[in-house]
BATIMAR-132739 format. One record per atom (N, C-alpha, C): residue in one letter; x, y, z. Coordinates in pm, whole numbers, plus 32768, in hexadecimal, padded with zeros to 4 digits. Example, Ala and Ser with C-alpha at 12.3 -4.5 7.8 and 13.67 -1.06 7.14 Angstrom:
<nodes>
A85277DC7830C/A84CE7E3E830C/A85287EB6830C/S85057F1F82C4/S85577F9682CA/S850A80038313/
</nodes>
This chain:
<nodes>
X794F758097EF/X792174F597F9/X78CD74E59878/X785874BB986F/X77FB749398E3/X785D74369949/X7849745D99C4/X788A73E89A11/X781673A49A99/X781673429A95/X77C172CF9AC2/X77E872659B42/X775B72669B76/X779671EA9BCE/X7753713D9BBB/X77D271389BA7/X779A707B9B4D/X77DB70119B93/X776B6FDE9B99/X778A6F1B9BD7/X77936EC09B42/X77FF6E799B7C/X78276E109AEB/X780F6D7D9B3C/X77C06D209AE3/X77A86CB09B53/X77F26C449AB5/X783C6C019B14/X78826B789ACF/X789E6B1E9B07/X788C6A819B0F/X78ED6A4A9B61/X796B6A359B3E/X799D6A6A9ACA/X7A4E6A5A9AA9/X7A986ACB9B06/X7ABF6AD79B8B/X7B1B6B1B9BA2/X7B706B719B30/X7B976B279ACB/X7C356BA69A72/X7BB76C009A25/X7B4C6BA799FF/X7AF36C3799BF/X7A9C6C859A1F/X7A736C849AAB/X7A4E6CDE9ADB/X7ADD6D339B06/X7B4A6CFE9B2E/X7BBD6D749B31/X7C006DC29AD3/X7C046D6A9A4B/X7C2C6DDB99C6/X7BBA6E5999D1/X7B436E2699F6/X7AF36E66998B/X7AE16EF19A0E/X7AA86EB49A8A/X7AC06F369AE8/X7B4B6F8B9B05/X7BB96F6D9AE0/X7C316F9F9AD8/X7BFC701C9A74/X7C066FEF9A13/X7C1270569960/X7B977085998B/X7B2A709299B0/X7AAB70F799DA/X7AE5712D9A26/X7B25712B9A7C/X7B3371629B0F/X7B8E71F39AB6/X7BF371A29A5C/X7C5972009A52/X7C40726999ED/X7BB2727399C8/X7B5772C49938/X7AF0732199CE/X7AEB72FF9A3A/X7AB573699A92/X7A60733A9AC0/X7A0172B29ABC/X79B272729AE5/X79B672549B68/X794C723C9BE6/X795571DC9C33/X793E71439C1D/X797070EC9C39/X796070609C1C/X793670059CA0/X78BD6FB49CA9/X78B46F479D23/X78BE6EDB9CC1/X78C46E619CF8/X78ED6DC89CBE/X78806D8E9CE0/X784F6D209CC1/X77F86CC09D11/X78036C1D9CA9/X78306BB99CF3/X786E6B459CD3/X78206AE59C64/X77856B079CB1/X77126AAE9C8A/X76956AF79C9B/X76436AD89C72/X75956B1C9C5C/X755A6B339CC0/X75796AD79D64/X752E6AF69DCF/X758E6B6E9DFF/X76146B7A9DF4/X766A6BF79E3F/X76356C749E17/X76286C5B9D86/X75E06CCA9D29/X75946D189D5E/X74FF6CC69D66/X74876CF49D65/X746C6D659DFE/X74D36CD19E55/X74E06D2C9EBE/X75036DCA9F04/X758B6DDA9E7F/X75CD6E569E80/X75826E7B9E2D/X751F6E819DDE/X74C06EB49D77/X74686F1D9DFC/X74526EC69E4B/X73D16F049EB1/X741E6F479EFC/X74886F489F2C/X74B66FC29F9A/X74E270229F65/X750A702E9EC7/X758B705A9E8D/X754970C09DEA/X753A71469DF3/X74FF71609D61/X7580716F9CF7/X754071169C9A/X759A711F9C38/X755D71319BE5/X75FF71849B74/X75B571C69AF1/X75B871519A8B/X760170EE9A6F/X760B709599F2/X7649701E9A44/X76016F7E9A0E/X762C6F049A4D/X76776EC499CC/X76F26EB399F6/X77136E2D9978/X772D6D7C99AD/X76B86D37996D/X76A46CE69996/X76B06C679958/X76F46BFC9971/X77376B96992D/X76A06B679926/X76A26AEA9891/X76366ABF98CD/X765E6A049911/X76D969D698C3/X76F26970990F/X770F696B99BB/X76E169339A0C/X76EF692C9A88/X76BF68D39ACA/X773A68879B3E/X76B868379B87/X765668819BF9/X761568249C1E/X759A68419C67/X754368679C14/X751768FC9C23/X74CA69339BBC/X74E569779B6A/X74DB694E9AD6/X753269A89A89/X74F86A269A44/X753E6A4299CA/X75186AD999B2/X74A46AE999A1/X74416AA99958/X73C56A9B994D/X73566ADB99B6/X737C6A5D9A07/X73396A469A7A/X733E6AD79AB3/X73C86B019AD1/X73DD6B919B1B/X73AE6BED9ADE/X73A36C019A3F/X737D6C939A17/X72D86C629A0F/X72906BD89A3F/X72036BD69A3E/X71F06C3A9AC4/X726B6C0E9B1A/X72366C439BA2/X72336CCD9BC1/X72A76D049B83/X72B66D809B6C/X722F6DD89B2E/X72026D9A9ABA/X719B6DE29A72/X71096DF09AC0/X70F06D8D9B46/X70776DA19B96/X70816E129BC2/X70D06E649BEF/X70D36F079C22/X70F76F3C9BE7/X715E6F359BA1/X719F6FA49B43/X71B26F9F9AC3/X7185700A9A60/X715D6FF499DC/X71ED6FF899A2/X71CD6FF49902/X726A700898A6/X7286709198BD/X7225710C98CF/X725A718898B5/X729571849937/X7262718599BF/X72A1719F9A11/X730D714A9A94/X734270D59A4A/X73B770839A60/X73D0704D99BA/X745970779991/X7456702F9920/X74AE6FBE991E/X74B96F4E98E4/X74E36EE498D5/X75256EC09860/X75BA6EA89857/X75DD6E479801/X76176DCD9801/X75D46D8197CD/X761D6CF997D6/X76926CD8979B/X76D06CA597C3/X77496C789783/X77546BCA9750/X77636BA096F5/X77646B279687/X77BC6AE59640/X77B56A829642/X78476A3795CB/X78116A7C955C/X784D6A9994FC/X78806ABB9445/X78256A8F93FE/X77F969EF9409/X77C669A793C2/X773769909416/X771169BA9444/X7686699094CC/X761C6A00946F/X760D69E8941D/X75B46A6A93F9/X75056A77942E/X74E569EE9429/X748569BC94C4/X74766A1D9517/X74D569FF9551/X74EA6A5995D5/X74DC6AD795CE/X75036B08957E/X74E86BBD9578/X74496BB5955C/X73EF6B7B94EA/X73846B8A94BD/X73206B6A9572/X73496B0395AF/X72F86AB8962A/X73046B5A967E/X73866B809681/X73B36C079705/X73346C8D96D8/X73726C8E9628/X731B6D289622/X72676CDA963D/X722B6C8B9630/X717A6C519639/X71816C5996B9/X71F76C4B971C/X71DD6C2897B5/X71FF6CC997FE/X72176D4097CA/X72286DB997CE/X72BD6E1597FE/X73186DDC97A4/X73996DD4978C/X73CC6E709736/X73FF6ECC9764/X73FC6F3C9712/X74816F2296A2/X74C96EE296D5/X75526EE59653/X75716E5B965D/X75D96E2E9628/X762B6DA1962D/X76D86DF89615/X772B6D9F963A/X77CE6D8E960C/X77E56CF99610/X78276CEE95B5/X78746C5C9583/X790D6C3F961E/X78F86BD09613/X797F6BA5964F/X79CF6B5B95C0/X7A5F6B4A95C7/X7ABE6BC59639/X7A9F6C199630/X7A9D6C9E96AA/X7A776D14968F/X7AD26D7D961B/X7A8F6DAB960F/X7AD36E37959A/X7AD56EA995E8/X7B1E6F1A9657/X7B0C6F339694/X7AC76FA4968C/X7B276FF79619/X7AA1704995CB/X7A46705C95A2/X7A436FDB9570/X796B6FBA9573/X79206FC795F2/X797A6F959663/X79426F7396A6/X790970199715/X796C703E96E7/X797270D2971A/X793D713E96DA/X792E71499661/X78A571769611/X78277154962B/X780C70CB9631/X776870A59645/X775170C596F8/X77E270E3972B/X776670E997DE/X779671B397C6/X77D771F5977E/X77B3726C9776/X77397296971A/X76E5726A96E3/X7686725E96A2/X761A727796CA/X760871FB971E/X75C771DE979D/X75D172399806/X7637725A9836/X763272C69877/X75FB73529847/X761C738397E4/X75D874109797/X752873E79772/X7513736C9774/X7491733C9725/X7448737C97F4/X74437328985D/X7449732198AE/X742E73C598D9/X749C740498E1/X749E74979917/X743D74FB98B2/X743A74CE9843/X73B3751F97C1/X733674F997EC/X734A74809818/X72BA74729858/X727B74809905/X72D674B4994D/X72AF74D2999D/X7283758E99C7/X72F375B19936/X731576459927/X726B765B9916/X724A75EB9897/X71A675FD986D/X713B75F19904/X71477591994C/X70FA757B999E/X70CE75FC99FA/X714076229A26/X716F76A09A73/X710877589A4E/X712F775E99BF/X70E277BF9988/X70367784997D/X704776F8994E/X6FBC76DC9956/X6F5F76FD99D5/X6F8576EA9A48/X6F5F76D69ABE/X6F7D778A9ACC/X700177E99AD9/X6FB978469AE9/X6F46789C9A96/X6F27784F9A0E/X6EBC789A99C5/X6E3F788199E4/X6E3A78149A35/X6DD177CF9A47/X6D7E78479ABD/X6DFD78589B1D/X6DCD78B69B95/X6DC4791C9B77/X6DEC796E9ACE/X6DC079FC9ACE/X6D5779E09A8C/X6D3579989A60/X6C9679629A22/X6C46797E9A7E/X6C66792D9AD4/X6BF278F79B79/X6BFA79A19BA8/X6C5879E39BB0/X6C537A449BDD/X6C0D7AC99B8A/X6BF37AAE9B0D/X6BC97B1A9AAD/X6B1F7B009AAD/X6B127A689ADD/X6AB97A4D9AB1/X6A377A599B39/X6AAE7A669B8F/X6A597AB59C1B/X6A227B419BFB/X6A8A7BA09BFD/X6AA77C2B9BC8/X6A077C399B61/X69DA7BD29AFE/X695D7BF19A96/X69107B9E9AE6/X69027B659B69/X68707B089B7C/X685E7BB99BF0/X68BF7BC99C47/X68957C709C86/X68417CBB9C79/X68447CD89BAE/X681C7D399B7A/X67937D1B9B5B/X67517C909BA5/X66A97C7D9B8B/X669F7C919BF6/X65F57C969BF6/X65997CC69C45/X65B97C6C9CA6/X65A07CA79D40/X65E67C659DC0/X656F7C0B9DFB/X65017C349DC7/X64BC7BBF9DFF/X645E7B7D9D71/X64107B0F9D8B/X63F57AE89D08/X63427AF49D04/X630C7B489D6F/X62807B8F9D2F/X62A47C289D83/X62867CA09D3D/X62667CE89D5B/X62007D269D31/X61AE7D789DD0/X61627DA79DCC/X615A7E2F9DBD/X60DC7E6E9D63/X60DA7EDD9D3D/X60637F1F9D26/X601F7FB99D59/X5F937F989D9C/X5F287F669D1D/X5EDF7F0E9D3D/X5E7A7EE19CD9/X5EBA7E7E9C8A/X5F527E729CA7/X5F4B7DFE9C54/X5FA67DAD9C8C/X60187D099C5C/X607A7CDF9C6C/X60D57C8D9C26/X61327C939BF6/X61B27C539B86/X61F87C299BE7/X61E67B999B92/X62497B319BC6/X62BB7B049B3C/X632C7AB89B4D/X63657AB89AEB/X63DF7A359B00/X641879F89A7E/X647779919AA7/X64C7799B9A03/X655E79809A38/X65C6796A99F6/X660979059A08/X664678E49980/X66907839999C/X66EA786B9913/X676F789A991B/X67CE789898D6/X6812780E9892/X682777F59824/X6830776E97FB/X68EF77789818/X693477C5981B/X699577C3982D/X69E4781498B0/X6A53781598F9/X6A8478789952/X6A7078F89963/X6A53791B98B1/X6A2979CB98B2/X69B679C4983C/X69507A369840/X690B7A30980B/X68EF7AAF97D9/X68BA7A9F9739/X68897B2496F3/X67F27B43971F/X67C07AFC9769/X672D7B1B979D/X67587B749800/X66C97BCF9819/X66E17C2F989A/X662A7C379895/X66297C50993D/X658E7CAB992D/X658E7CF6999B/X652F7D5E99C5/X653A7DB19A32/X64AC7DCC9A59/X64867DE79ACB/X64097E0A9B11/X641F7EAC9B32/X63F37EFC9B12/X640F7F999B28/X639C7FF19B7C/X63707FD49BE9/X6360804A9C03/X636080E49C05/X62CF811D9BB5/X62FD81A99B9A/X62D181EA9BEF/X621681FB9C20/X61FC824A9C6D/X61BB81DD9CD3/X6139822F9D11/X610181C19D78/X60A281559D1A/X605F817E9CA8/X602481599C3D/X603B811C9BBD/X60B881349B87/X610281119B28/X617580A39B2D/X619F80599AFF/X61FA80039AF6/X62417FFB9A60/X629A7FF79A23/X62D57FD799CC/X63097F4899D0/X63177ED7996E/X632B7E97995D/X63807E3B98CF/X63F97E2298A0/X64237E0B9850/X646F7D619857/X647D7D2B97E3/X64B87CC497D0/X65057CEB9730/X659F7CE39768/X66227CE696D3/X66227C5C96B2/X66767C3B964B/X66A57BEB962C/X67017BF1959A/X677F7BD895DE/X68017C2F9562/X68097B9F9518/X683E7BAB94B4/X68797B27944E/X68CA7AD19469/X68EE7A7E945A/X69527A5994A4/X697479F3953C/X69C279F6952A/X69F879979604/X6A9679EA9604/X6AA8799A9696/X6B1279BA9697/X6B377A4E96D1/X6BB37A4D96FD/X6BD17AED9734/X6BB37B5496E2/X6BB27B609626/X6B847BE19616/X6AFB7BF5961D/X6AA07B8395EE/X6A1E7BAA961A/X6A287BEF96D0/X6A517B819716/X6A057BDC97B3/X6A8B7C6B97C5/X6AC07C8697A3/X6AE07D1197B1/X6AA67D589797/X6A4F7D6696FD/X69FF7D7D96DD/X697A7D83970B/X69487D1E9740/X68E57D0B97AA/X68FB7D579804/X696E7D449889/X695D7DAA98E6/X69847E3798C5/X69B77E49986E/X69B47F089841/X69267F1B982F/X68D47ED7980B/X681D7EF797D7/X67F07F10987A/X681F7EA1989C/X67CF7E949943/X67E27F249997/X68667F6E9970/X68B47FCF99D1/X68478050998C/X6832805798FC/X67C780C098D5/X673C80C198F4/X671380499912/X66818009995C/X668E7FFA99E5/X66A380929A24/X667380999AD0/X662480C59AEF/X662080CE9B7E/X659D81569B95/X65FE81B29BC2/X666C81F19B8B/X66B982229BAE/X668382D29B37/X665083269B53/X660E83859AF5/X66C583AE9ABB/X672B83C99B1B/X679083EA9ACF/X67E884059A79/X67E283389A67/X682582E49A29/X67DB827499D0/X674382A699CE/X66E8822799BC/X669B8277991D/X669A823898A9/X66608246984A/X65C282319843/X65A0821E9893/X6534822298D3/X64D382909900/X652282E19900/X6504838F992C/X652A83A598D5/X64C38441988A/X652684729855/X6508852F987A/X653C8570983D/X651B863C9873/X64F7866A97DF/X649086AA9800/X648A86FC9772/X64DD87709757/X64D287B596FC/X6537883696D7/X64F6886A972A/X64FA88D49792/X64EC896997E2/X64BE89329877/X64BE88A1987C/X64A088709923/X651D88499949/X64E0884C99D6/X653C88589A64/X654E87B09A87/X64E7875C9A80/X64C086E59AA2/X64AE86859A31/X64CB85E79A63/X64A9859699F9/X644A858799FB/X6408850D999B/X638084D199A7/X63A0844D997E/X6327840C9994/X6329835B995A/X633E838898D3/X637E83379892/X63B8832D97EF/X634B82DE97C6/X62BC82D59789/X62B3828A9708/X62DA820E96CC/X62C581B396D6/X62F2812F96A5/X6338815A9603/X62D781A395BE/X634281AF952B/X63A382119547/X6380827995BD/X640382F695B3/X648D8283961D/X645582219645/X64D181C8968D/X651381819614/X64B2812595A9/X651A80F09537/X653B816094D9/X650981C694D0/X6536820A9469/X65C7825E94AC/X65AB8249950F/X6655824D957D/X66E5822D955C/X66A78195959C/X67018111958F/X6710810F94E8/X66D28130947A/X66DC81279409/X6785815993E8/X676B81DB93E7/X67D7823D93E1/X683782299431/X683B820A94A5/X68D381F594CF/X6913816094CA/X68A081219499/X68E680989474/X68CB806A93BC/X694180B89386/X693C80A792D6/X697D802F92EE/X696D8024927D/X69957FA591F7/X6A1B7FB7920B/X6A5D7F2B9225/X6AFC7F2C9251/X6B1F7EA49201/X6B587EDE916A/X6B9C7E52913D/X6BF77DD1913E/X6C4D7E3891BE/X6C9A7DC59202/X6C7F7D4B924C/X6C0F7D929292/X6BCE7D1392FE/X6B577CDB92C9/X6ADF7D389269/X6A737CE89255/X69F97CD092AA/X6A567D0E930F/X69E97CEA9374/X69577D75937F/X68C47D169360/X684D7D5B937A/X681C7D3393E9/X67817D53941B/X67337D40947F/X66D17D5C948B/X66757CE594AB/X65DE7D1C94AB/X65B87D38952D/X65357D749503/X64F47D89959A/X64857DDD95A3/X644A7DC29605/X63A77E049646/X63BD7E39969F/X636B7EA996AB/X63607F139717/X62C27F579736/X62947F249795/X62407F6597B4/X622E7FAD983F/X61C87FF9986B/X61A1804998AD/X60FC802398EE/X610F7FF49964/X60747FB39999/X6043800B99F3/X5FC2805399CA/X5F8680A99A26/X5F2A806B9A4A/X5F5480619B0C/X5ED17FE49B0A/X5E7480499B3B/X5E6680BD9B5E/X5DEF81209B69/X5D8D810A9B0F/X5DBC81329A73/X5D5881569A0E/X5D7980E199C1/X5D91805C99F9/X5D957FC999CD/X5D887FC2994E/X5E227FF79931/X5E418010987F/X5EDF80089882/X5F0D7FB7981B/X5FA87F9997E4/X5FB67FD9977C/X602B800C977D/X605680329703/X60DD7FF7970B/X61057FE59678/X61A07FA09651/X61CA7FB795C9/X623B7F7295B2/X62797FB59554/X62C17F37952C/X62F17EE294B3/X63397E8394C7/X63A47E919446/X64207E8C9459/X648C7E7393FC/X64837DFE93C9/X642D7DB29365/X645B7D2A9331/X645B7CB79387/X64277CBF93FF/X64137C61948B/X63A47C1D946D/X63897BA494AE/X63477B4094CC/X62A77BAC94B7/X62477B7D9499/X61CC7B9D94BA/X61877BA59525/X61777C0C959C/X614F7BE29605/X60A57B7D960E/X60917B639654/X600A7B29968B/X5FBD7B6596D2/X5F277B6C9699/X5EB57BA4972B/X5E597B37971B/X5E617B0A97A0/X5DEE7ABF97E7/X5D6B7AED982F/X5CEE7AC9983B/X5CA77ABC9896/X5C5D7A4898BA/X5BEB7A699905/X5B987A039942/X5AFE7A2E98BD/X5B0E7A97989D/X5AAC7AE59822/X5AD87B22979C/X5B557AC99757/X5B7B7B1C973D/X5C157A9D96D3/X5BF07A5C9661/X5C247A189612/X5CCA7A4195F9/X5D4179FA95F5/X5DA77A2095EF/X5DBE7A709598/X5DF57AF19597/X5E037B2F954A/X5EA97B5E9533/X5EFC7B7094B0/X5F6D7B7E9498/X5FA27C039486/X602B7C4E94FC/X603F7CC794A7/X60787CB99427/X60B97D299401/X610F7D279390/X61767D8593A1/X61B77D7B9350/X62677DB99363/X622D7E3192FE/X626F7EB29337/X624D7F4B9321/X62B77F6092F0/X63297F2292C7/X63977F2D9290/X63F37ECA9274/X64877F029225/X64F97EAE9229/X651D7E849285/X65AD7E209283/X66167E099319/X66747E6692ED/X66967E9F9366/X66FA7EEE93AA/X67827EF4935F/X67AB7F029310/X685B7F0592C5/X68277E8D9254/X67CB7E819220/X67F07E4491DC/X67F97E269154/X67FB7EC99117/X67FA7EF590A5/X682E7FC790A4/X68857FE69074/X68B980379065/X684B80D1908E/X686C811E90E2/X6802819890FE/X67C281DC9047/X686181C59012/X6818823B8F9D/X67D181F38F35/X67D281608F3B/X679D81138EEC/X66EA81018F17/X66EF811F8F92/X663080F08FC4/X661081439066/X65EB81B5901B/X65C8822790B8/X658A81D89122/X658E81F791A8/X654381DF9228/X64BF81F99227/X646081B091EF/X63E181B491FE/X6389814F9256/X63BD814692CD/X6358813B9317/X62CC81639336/X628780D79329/X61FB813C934D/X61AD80CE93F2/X6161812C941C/X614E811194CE/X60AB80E19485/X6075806794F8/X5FE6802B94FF/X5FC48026958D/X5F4080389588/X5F05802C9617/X5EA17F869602/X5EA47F7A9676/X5E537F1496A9/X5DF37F289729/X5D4F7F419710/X5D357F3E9781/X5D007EBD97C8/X5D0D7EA7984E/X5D297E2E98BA/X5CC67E0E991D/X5C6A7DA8991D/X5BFF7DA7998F/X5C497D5D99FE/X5C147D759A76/X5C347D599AC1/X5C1A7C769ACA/X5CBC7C359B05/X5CBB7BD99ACE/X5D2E7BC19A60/X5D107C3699DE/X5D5C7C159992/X5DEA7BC3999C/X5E647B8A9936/X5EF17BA1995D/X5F317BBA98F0/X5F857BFB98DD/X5FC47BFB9889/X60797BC498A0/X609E7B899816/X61107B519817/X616D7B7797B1/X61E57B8D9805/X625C7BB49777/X62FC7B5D978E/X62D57B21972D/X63587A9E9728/X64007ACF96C8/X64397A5C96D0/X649C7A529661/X649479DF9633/X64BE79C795A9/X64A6796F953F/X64CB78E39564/X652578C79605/X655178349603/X64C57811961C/X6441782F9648/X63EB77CF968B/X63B477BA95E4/X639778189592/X633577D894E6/X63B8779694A5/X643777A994C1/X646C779D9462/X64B476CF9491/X647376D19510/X64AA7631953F/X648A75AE94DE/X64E3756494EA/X64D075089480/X6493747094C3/X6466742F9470/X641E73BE94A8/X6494734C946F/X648472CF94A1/X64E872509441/X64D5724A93A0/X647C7281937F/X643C729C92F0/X645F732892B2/X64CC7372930C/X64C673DF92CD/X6461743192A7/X6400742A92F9/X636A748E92F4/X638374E5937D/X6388756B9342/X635B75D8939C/X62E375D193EF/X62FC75E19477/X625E75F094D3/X6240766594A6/X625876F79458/X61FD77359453/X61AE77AF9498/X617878159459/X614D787194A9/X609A785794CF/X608177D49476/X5FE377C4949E/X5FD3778E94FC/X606A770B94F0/X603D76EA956B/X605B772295F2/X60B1776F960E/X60D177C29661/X607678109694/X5FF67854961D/X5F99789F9643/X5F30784696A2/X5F2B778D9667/X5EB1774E9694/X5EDB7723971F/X5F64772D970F/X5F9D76E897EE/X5FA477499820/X5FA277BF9823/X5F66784F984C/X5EEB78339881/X5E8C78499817/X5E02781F9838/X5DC377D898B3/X5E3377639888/X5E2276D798C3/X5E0A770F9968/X5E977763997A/X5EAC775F9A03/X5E6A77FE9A2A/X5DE3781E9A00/X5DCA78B09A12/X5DA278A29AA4/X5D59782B9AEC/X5D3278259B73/X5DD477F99BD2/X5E3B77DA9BC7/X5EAF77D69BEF/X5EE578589C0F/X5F1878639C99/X5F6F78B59C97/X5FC278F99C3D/X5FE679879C2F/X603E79AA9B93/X60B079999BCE/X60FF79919C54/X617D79509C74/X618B78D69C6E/X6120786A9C98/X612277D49C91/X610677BE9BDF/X60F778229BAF/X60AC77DF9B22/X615B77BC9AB9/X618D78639AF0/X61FB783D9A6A/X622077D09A83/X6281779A9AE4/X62AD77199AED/X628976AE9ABA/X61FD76909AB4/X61BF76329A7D/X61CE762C99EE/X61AF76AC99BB/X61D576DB9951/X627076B398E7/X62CC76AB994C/X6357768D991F/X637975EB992C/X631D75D69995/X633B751599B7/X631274E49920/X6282751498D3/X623E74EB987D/X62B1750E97E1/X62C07563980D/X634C75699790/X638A7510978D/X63D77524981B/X646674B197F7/X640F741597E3/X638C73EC9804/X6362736A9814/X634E7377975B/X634973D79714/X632473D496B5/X63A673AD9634/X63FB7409965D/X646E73ED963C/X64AE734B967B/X64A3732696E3/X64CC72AB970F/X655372AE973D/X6560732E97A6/X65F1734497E7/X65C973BE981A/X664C73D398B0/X660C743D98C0/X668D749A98C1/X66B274A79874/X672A75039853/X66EA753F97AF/X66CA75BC97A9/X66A5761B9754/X671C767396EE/X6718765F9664/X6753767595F8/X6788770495FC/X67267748962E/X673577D39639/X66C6780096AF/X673E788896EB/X66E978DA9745/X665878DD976A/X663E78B897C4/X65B078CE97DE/X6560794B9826/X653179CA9806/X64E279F1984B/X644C7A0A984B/X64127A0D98D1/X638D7A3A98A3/X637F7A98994C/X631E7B02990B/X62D77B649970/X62577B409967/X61E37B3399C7/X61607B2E99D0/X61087BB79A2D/X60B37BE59A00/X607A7C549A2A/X5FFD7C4B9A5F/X5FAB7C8A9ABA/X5F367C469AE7/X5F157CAF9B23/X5E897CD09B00/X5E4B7D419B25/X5DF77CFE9B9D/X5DE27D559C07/X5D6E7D249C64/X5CF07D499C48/
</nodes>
């Protein structure tokens, strides 16, 4: 049996002493309080788990007191029952509208009366049990969700010779199935990718940061490199020999369901030429100042999301060559896929034309602008789903 510490307020002396007697002697602590101002008072110095509260009283009566009560403290966390004549049925209906968690009839029934404040008590302790886990899930959230903001790029333009990528993320939730990475390969080369798994929630970003941990510049540990048969050394991997990678060690898993798209390219700003590779991802963008928006296209499936023996790894790799000026952009689907009050998608045209828009803008000052115009589009600025975008810019 839950045991509690409860104030009983009455002005009948024999029923605040029956009634704190028989609690006391079920394991309870019991305080008394005569009238509504003694109450309120021992309310504020004094935490208690359950009030039983007459509502006849002079001065101020029950009413009045559980109004006063309810300015700080809600039903879940002080609960209240009033206590009522038999026939007052008023009174119970006025208590529960004025935020009254139970009623008992006078004369008391003592067992009623001792059921409804153990009730209250278990109702009480379930919900704080909830609060408790809530609050620590909240901090392994906050904390997981540090652990995946880490795993992006540490600053938000980097430079790379001949060229520079800037980039911005806005997770719509604590964790996110978006990921992107800035890769440095040689003094000339850069790799560059944007994921995006199915999903929210912790299995998407587990998922997410296991992608991130294979996308380093780590030649080791990094799918990114790879060695041919009879060498000593890696080399840069190929945008299709990277998904045709990730293909194979991430099959079709019927339990979870979970797929993933994504782009990968490789920017040589020497011989100012891209090549990429895309799993079922967003279409990237190329901009110029000479040079009409032009759309990639996806060189393949997403990632798990159809059985290996049912549809082989056929990736195939495209080049793009890049004048100086150019930019190129590789998103995830929250920015086309945002909704307006009309339920109209903004779109990948228009995405291509506020690109445009901002080709004399900074490519770090531009995304932003870029994302204000979303959410102004949508008409909020809290986003449905993950947002990423990478921007590329040749000098």
């Amino acid at each position: 049996m839950e045991k509690g510490n409860l104030l009983v307020v009455d002005d009948n002396e024999m029923n605040r002493d029956m009634l704190s007697r028989r609690l006391e002697r079920k394991g309870h602590h019991v305080d008394v309080a005569e009238d509504g101002h003694r109450a309120l008072e021992m309310i504020r110095q004094t935490d208690y788990d359950v009030i039983l509260l007459d509502i006849m009283m002079p001065g101020i009566d029950g009413y009045e007191t559980l109004e006063r009560i309810r300015v700080d403290r809600d039903s879940g966390d002080l609960p209240v029952i009033m206590a009522t004549a038999k026939d007052q049925s008023e009174d119970v209906v006025a208590a529960l509208k004025l935020g009254a968690n139970d009623y008992v009839t006078k004369p008391f029934d003592f067992p009623v009366v001792l059921a409804r404040v153990q009730t209250q008590l278990q109702l009480k302790r379930s919900r704080q049990a909830l609060a408790h886990a809530h609050e620590r899930m909240k901090k392994d959230l906050d904390a997981a969700a540090r652990i995946q903001a880490s795993l992006l790029p540490s600053e938000e333009i980097v430079e790379v010779g001949g060229g520079r990528v800037a980039w911005r993320y806005v997770p719509c939730d604590e964790l996110a199935g978006d990921t992107l990475g800035i890769v440095p390969l040689d003094e000339t080369r850069v790799g560059v990718y944007v994921v995006d798994v199915s999903g929210h929630g912790v299995p998407s970003a587990l998922l997410s940061v296991t992608l991130s941990r294979l996308l380093t510049a780590e030649p080791s540990s990094s799918v990114l490199w790879t060695t041919d048969a009879g060498a000593t050394e890696p080399r840069i991997a190929t945008p299709a020999e990277v998904m045709n990678e990730l293909y194979w060690r991430f099959p079709y898993d019927m339990q979870t369901g979970q797929y993933f798209t994504m782009v990968y390219a490789v920017l040589d700003c020497e011989n100012r030429r891209l090549s990429y590779a895309s799993a079922g991802h967003e279409p990237m963008i190329v901009i110029g100042p000479n040079r009409e928006p032009e759309f990639g296209t996806s060189t393949g499936q997403p990632i798990a999301l159809v059985p290996a023996m049912i549809m082989k790894s056929t990736y195939e790799e495209l080049t793009v060559d890049i004048a100086p000026g150019d930019r190129i952009y590789f998103y995830s689907d929250g920015i086309p896929e945002a909704r307006s009050s009309d339920e109209e998608q903004w779109g990948n045209d228009r995405l291509a034309a506020k690109l445009s828009e901002l080709l004399g803008t900074d490519i770090g000052e531009g995304l932003p602008m870029v994302l204000e115009t979303v959410r102004a589009w949508q008409g909020g600025p809290h986003f449905d789903d993950d947002v990423s975008v990478v921007g590329v810019e040749i000098k």
